[in-house]
Backbone as numpy.savetxt, mean C-alpha at the origin, in Angstrom:
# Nx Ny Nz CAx CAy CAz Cx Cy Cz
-12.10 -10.93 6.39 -10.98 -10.31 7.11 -11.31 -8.84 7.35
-11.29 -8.69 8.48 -11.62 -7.24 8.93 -10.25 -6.48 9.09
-10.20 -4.92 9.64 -9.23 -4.01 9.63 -8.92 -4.87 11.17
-9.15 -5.38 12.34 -8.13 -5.85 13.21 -7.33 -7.37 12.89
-7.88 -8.30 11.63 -7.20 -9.66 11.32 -6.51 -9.13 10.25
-6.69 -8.22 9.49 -5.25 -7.58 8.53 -4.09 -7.40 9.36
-4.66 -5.96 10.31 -3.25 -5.48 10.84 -2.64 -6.72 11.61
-3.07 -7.75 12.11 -2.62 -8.88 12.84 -2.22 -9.73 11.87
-2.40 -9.90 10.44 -1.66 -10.97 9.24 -0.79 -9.80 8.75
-0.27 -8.91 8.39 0.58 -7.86 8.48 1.86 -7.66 9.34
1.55 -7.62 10.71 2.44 -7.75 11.27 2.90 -8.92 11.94
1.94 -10.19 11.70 2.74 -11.35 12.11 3.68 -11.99 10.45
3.64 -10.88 9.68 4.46 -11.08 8.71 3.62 -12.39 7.60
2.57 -12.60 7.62 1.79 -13.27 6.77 1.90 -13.02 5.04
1.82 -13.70 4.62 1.73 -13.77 3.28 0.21 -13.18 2.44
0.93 -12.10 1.75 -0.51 -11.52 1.61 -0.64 -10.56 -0.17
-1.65 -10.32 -0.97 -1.16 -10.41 -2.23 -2.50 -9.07 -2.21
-2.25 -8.27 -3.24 -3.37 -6.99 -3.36 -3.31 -6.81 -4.42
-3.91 -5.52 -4.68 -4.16 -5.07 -6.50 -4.31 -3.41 -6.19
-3.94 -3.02 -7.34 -3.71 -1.25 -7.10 -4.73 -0.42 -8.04
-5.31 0.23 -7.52 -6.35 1.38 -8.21 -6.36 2.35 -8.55
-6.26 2.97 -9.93 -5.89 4.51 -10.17 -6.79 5.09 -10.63
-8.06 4.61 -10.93 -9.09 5.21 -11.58 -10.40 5.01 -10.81
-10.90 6.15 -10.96 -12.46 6.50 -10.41 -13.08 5.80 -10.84
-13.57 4.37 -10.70 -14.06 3.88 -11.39 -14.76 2.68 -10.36
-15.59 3.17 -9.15 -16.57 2.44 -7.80 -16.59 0.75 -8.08
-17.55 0.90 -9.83 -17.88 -0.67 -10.00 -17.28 -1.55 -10.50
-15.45 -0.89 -10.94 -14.70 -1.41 -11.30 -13.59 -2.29 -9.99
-13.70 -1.02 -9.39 -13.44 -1.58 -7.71 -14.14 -2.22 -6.91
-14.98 -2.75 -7.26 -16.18 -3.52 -6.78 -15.67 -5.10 -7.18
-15.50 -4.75 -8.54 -15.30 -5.99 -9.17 -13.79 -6.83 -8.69
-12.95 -6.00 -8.28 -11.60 -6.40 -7.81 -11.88 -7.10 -6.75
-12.76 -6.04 -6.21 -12.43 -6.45 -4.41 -13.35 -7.96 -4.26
-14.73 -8.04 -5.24 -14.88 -9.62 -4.86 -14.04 -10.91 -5.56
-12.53 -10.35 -5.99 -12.19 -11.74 -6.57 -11.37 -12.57 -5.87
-10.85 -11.77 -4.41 -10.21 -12.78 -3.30 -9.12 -11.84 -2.92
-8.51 -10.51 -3.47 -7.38 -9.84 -2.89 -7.78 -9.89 -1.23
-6.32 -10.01 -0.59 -6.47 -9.63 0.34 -6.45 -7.81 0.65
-5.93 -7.31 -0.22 -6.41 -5.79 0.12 -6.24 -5.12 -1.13
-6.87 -4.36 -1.32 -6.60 -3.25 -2.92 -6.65 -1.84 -2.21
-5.48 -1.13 -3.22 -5.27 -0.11 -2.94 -5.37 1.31 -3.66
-6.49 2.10 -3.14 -6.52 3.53 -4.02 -5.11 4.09 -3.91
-5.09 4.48 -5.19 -4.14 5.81 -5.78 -4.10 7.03 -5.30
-4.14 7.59 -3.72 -4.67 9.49 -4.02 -3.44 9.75 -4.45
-1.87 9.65 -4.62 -0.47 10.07 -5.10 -0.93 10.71 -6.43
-0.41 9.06 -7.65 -0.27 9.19 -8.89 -1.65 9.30 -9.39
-2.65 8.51 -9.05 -4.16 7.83 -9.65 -4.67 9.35 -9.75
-6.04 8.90 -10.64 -6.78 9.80 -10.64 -8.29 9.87 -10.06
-7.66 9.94 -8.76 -9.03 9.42 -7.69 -8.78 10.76 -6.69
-10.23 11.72 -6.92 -10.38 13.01 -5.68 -10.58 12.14 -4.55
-11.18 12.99 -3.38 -11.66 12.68 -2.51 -12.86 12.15 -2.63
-13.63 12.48 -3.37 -14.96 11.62 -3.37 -14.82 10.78 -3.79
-13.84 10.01 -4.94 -13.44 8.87 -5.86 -13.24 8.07 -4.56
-12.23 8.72 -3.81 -11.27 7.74 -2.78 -12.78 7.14 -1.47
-13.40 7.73 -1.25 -14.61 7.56 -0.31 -15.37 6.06 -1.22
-15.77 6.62 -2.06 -16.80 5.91 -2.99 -15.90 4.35 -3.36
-15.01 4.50 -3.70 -13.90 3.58 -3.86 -13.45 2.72 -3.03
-13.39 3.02 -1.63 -13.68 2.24 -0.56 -15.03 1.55 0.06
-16.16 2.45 -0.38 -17.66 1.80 -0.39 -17.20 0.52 -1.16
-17.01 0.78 -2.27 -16.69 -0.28 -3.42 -16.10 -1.49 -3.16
-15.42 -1.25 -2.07 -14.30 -2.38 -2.11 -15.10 -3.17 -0.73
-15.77 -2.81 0.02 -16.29 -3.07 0.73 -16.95 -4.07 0.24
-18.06 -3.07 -0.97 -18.95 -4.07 -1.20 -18.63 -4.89 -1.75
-17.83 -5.34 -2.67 -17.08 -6.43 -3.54 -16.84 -7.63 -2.52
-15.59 -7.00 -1.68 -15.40 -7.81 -0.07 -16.62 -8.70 -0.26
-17.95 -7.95 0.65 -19.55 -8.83 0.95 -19.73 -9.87 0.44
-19.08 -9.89 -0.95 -20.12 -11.38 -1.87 -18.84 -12.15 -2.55
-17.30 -11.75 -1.87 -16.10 -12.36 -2.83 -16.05 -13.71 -1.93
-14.90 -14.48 -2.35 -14.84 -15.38 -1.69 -13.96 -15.30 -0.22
-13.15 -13.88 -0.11 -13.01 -13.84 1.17 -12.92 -12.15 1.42
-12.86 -11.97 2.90 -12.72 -10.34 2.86 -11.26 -10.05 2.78
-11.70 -8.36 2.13 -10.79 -7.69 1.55 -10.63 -6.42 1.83
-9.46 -5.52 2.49 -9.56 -4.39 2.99 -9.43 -3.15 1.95
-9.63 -1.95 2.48 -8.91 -1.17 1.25 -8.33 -0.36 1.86
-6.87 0.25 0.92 -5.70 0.97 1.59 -5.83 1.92 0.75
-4.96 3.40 1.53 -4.95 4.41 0.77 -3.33 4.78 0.70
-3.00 4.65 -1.02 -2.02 5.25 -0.80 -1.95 7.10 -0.56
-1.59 8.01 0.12 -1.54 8.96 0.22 -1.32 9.77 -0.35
-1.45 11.22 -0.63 -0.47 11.94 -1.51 0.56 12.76 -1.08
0.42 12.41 0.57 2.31 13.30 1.37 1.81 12.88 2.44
3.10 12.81 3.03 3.01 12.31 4.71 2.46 14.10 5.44
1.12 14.04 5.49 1.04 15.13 6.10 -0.10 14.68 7.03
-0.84 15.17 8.17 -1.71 14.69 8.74 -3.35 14.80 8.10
-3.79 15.48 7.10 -4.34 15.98 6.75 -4.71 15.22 5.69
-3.87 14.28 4.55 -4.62 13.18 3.54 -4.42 12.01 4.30
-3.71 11.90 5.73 -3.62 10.61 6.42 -4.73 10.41 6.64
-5.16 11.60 7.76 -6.81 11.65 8.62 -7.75 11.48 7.40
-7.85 12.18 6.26 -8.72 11.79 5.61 -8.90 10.49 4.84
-7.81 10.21 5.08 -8.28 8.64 4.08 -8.52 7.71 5.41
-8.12 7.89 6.71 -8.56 6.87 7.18 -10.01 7.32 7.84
-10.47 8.90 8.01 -11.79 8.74 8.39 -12.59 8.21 7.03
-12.34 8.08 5.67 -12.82 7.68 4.81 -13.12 6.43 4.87
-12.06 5.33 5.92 -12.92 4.38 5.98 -11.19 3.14 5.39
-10.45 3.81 4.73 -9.01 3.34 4.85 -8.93 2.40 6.42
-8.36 1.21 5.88 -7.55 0.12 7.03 -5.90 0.28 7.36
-5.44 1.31 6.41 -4.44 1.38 6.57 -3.80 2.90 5.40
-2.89 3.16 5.63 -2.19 3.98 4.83 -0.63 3.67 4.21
-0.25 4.06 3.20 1.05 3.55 2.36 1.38 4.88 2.15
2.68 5.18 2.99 3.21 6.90 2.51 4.17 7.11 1.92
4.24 8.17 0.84 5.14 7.56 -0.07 6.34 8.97 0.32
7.46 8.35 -0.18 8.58 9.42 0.01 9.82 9.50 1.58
9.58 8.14 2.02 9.84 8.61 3.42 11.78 8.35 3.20
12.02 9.52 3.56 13.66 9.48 3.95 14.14 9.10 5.14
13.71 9.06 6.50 14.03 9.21 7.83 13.19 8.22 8.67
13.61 8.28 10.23 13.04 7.61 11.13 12.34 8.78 11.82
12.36 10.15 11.21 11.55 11.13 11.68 10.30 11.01 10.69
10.52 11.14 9.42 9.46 11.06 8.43 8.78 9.73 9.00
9.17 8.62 9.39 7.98 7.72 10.18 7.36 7.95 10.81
8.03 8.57 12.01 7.68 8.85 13.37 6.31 10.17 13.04
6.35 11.19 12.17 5.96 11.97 11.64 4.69 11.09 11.41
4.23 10.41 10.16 3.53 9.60 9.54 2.36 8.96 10.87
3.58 8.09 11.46 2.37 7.56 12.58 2.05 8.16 13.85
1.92 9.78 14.12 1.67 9.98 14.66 0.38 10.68 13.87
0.40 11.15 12.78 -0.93 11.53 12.17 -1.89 10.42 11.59
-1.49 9.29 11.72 -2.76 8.03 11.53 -3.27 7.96 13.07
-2.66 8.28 14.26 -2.78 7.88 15.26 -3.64 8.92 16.53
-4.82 8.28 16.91 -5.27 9.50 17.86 -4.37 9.37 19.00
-4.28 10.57 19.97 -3.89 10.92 21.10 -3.92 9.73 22.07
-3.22 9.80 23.05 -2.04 10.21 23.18 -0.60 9.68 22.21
-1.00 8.84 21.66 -0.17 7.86 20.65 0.29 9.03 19.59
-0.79 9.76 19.02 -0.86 10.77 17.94 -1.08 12.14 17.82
-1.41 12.13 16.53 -2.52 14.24 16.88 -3.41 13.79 15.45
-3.66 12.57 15.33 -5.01 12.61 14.16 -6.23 12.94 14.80
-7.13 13.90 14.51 -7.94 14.88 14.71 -8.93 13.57 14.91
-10.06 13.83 15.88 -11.60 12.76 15.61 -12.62 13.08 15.22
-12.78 12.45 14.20 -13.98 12.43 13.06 -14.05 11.66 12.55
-14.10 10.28 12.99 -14.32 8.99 12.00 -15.04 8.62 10.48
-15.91 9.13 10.61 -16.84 9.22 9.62 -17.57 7.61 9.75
-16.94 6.98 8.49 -16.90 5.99 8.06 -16.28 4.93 8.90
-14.96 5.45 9.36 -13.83 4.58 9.78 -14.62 3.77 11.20
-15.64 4.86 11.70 -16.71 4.60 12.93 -17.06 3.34 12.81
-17.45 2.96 11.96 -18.80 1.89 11.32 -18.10 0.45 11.35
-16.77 0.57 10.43 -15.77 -0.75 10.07 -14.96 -0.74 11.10
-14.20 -0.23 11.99 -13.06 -0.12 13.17 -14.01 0.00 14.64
-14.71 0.63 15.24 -14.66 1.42 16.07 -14.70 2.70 16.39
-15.59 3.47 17.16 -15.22 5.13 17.40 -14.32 5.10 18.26
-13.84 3.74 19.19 -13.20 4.23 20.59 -11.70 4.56 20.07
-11.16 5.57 19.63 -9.50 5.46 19.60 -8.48 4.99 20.40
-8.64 4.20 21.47 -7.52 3.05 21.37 -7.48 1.96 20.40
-8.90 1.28 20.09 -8.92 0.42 19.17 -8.97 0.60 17.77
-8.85 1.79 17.67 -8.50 2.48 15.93 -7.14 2.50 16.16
-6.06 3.00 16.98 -4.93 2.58 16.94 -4.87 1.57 16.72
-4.93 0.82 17.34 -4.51 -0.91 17.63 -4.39 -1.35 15.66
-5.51 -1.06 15.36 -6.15 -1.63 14.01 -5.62 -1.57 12.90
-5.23 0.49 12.85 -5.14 1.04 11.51 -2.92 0.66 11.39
-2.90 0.54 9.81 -1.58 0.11 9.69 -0.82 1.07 8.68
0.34 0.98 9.00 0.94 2.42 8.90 2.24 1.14 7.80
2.25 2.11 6.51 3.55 1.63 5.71 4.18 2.75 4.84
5.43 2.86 5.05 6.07 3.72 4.82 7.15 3.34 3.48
6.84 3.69 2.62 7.72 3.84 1.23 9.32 3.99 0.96
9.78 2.93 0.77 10.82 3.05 0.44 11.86 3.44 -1.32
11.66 4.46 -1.48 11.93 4.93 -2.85 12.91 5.83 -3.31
13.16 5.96 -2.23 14.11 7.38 -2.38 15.83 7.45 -1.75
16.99 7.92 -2.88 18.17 7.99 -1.85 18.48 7.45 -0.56
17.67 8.33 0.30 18.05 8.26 1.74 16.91 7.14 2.36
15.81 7.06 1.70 15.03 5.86 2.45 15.99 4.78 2.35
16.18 4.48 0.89 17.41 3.45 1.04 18.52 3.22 1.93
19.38 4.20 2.14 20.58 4.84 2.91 20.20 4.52 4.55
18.22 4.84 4.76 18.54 5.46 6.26 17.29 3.79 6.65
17.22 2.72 5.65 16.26 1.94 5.86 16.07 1.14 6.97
17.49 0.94 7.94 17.60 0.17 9.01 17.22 1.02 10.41
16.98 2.37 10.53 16.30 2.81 11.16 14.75 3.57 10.92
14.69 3.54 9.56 13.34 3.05 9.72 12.58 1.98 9.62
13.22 1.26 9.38 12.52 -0.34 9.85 12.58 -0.36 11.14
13.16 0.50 12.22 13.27 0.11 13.38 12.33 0.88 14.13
11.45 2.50 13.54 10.84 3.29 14.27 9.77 2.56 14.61
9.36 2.61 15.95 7.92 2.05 16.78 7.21 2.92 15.87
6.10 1.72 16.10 4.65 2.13 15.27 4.72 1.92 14.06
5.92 1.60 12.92 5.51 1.38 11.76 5.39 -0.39 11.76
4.63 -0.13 11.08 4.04 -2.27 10.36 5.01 -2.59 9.37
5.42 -1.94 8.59 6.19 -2.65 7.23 6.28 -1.07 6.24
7.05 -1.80 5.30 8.02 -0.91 4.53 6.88 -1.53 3.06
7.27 -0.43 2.30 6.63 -0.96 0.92 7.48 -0.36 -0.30
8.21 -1.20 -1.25 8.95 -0.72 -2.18 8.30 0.28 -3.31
8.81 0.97 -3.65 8.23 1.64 -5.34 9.58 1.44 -5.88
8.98 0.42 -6.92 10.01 -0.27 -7.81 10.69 0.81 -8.84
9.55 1.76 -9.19 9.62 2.76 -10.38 10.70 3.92 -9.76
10.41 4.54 -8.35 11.58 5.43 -7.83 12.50 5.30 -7.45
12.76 3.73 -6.94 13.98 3.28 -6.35 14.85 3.17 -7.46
14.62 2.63 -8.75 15.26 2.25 -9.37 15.82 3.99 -9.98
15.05 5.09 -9.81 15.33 5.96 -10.36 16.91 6.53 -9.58
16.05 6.46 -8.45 17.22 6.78 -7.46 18.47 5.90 -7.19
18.46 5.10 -8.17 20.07 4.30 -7.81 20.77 4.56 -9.52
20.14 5.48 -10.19 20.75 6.40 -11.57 19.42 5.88 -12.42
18.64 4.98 -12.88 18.10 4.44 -14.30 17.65 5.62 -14.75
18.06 5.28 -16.20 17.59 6.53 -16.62 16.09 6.78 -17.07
15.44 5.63 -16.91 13.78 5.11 -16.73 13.47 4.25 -15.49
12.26 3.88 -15.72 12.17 2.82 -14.32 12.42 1.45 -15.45
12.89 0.78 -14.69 13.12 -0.46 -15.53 14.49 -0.59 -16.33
15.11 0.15 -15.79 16.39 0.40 -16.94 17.17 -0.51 -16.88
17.79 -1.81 -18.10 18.87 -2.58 -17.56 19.66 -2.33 -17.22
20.49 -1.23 -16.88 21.72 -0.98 -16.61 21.76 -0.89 -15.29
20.76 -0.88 -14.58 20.72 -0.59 -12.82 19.97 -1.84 -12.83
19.88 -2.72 -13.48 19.22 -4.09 -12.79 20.39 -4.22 -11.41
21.38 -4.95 -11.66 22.20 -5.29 -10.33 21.85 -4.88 -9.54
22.00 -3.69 -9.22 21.45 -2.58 -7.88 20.97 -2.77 -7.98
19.47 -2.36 -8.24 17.92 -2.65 -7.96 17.83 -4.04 -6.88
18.18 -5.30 -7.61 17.62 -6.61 -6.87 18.31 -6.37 -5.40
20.12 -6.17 -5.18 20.50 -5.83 -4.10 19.98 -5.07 -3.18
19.28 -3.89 -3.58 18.55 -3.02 -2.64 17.04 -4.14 -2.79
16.46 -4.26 -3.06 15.32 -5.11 -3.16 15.49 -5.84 -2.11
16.54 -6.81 -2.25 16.72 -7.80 -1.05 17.48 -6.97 -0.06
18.00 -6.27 0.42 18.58 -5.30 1.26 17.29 -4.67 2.42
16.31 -4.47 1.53 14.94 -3.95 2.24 14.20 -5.46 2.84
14.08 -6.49 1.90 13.46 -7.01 2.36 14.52 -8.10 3.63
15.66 -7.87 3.64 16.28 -8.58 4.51 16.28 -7.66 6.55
16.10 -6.53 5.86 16.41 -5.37 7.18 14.53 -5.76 7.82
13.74 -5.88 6.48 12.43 -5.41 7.46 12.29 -6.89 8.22
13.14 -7.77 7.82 12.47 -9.15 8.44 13.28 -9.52 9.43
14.94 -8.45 10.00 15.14 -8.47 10.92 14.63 -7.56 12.23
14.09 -6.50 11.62 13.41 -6.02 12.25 11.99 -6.62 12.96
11.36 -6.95 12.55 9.85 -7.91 12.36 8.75 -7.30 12.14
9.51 -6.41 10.77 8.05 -5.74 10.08 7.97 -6.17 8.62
6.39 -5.92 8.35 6.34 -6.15 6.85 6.66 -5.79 6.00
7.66 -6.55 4.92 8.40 -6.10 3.35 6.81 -6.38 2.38
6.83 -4.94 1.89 5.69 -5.21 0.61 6.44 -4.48 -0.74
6.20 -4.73 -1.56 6.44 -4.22 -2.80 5.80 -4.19 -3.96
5.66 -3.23 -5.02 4.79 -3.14 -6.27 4.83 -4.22 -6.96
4.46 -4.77 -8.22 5.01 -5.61 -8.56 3.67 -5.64 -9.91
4.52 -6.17 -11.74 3.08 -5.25 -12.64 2.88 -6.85 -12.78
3.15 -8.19 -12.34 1.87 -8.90 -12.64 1.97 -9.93 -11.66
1.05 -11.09 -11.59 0.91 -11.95 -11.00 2.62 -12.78 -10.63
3.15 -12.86 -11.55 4.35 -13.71 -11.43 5.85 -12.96 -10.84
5.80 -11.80 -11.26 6.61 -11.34 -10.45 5.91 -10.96 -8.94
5.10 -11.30 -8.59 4.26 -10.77 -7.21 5.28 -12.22 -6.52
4.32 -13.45 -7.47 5.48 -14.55 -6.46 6.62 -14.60 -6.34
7.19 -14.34 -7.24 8.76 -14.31 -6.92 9.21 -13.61 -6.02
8.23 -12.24 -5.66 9.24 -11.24 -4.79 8.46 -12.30 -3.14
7.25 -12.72 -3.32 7.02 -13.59 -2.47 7.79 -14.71 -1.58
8.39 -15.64 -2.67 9.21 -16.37 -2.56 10.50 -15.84 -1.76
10.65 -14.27 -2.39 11.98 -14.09 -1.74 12.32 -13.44 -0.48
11.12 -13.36 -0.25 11.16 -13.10 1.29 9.83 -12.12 1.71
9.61 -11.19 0.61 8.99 -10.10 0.86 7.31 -10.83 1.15
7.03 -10.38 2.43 5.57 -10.56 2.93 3.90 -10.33 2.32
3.76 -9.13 1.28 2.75 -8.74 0.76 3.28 -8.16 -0.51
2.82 -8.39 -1.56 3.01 -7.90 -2.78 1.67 -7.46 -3.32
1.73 -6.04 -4.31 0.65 -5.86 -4.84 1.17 -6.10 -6.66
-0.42 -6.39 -6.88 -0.18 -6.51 -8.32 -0.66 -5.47 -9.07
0.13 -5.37 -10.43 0.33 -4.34 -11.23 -1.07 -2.72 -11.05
-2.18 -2.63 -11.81 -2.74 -1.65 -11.70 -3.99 -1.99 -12.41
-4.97 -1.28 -12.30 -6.20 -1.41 -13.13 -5.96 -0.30 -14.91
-5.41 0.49 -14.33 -5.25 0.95 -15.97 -4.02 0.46 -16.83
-3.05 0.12 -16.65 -1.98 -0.83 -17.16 -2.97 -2.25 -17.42
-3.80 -2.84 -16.82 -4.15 -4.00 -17.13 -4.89 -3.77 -18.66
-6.10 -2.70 -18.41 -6.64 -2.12 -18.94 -6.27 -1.91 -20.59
-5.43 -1.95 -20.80 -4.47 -1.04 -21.44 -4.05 -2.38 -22.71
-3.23 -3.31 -21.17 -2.79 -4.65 -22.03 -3.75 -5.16 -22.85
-4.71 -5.64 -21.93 -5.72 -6.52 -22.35 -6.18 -6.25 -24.08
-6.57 -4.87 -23.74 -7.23 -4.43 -25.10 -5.88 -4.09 -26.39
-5.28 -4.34 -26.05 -3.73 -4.21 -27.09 -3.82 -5.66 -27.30
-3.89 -6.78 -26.24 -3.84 -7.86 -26.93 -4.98 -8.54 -27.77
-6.49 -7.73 -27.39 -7.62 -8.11 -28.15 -7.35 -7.57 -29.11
-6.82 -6.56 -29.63 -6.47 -5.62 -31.19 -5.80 -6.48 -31.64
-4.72 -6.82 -31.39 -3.32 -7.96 -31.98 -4.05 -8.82 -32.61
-4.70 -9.55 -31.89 -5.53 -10.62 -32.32 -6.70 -10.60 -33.50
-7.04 -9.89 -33.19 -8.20 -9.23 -33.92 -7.71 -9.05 -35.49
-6.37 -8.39 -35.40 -5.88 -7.68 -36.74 -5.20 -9.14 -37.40
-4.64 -9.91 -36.77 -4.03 -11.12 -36.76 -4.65 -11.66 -37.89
């Protein structure tokens, strides 16, 4: 699967499952990307991936892609809707971008005009990388690259039916951890805002599928990925490489001490 049969299983609302990356770690992302995700996604936000991590990290995923059992793209989540970590993660070679924080149908409109060359945009040309996997011609780097905009915040919530509606965005993507902050929890995960939470959950994923864009959302393992699957939402990613990280070896200790 290349960057033009993503953005085309994306926005024909396809069913589609990823894995999230926070650590600099090329041959660890190597190893993800050949196990069948349809896309994994660097961290530049929270993760601890520079710019060279995020470059190298996409080599990685590439190469994993080459020898997995199917191809696999890699996304960048951003660290602000500004034009400047957009352009760079997608001349890095990014199929798409995930921006986090968006309140408005301006903050979209904002967003995809800096993934987007002229006249569509004002993302600067310098492909780099993006040359090699997409195209240099910028109509067909438009066409390709996919634009998802974060729903986490107060007013993303509040203002979600017009941005599900701004031209040019592909789909919405939940952060389970801010939304929930923003409807009071006093952690992410807090029972006391369960109710809310699922209502806005399905609230997003009901607006983006009248709209006819893609509902994606976080999600920390395999089983809650299906469920939010099941419930409508189009692409789910699963939990993280350092949370996995983390488990795993807590449950080899358990055992161990057992």
């Amino acid at each position: 699967m290349n960057a033009n049969d993503f953005s085309q299983k994306i926005r024909s609302r396809e069913k589609l499952v990823g894995y999230w990356i926070t650590l600099d770690v090329p041959p660890a992302a190597e190893r993800i990307a050949r196990l069948g995700y349809d896309y994994v996604v660097l961290d530049a936000q929270h993760g601890l991936i520079g710019y060279q991590g995020l470059m190298t990290g996409l080599l990685a995923i590439d190469a994993g892609s080459a020898i997995g059992p199917r191809s696999t793209v890699g996304l960048v989540r951003v660290e602000a809707n500004d034009p400047t970590p957009i352009g760079r993660a997608l001349d890095a070679g990014a199929t798409g971008v995930i921006v986090p924080l968006i309140d408005s149908a301006d903050d979209v409109a904002k967003a995809v005009r800096a993934a987007k060359y002229p006249p569509v945009g004002v993302r600067s040309f310098g492909p780099m990388r993006a040359a090699l996997r997409i195209g240099p011609v910028p109509a067909d780097s438009n066409d390709a690259t996919v634009v998802l905009a974060m729903i986490e915040t107060p007013l993303g919530l509040q203002n979600v039916a017009e941005i599900c509606a701004t031209p040019g965005l592909d789909g919405v993507y939940v952060g389970p951890s801010d939304l929930s902050l923003a409807l009071g929890a006093r952690f992410p995960g807090d029972p006391e805002v369960e109710g809310p939470f699922e209502e806005a959950v399905e609230l997003i994923a009901r607006t983006a599928r009248e709209a006819g864009i893609a509902a994606g959302i976080h999600t920390f393992d395999g089983e809650s990925a299906k469920k939010r699957l099941d419930q409508g939402y189009t692409f789910a990613t699963v939990a993280s490489d350092l949370s996995h990280l983390e488990a795993i070896a807590a449950a080899h200790l358990d055992t161990a001490r057992s």
